[in-house]
C-alpha positions in Angstrom: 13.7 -16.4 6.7 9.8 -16.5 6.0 9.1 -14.5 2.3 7.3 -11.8 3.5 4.2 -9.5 1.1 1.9 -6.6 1.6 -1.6 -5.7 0.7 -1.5 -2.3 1.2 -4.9 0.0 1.6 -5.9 3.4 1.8 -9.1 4.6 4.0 -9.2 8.6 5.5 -10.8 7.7 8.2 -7.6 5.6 9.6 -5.7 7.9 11.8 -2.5 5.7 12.7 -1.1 3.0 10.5 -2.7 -0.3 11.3 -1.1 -4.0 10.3 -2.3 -7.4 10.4 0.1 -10.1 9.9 -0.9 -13.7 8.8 1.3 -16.4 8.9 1.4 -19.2 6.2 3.8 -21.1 7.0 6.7 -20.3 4.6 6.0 -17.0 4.3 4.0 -14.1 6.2 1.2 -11.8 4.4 1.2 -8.4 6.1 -2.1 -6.3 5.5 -1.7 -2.4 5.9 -4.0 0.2 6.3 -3.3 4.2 5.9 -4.7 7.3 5.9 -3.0 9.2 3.4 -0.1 8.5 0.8 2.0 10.5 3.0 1.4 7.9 5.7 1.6 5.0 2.9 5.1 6.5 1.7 6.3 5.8 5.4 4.7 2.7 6.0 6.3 1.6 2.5 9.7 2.3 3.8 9.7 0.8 7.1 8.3 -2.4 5.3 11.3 -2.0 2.9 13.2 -2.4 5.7 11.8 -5.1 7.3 12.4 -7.3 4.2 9.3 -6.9 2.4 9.6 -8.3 -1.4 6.5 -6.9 -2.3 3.5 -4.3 -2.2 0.3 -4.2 -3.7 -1.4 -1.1 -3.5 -5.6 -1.3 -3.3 -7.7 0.0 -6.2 -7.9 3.2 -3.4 -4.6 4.5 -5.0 -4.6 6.4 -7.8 -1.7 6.7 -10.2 -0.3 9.1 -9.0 -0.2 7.2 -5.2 1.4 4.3 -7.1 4.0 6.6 -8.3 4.9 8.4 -4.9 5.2 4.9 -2.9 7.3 3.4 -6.0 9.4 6.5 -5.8 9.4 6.4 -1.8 10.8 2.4 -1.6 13.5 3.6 -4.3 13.9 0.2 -5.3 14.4 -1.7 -2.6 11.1 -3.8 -3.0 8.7 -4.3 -5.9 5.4 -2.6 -6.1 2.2 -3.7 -7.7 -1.3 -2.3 -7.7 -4.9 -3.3 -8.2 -6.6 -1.0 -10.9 -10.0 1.4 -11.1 -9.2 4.4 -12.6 -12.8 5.2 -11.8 -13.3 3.5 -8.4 -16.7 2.2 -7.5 -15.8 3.1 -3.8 -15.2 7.1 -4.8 -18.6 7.8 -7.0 -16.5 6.5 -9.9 -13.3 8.6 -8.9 -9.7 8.3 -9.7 -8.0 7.9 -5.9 -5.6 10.5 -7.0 -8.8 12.9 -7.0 -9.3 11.9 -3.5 -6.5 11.8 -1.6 -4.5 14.9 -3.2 
């Protein structure tokens, strides 16, 4: 079975989940794109159970986002993120302040 990992990022103005999948020979990178960390909570899930090892969350997530996908995979794959707590893309805001 191919080892399969996610990039994971958040945009508002994506209505439906989209996916990209790249194959690389032993093993698949799967890019996600959301609209909301209630969307990225049920995205996470479905990925857990597709096998997923991994998710990194975009600089887009705030702590807080981090928290609620950790807490919405329950364990069942690890999660990572890339880090601006004052994002470049957000006039130098937190995503938390964003997206909640």
């Amino acid at each position: 079975m191919k080892r399969k990992v996610v990039f994971m990022f958040i945009n508002g103005s994506i209505t439906e989940p989209q996916r990209m999948e790249m194959d690389y020979g032993p093993g698949m990178m799967i890019v996600v794109g959301v609209g909301s960390y209630e969307s990225a909570c049920e995205e996470a899930k479905k990925l857990a159970d597709e096998g997923v090892l991994m998710i990194e969350l975009c600089g887009g997530f705030g702590t807080i986002g981090y928290a609620k996908v950790t807490e919405a995979v329950a364990g069942r794959l690890w999660v990572g993120a890339v880090r601006f707590d004052n994002h470049p893309g957000y006039d130098n805001a937190s995503g938390d302040s964003r997206w909640l």
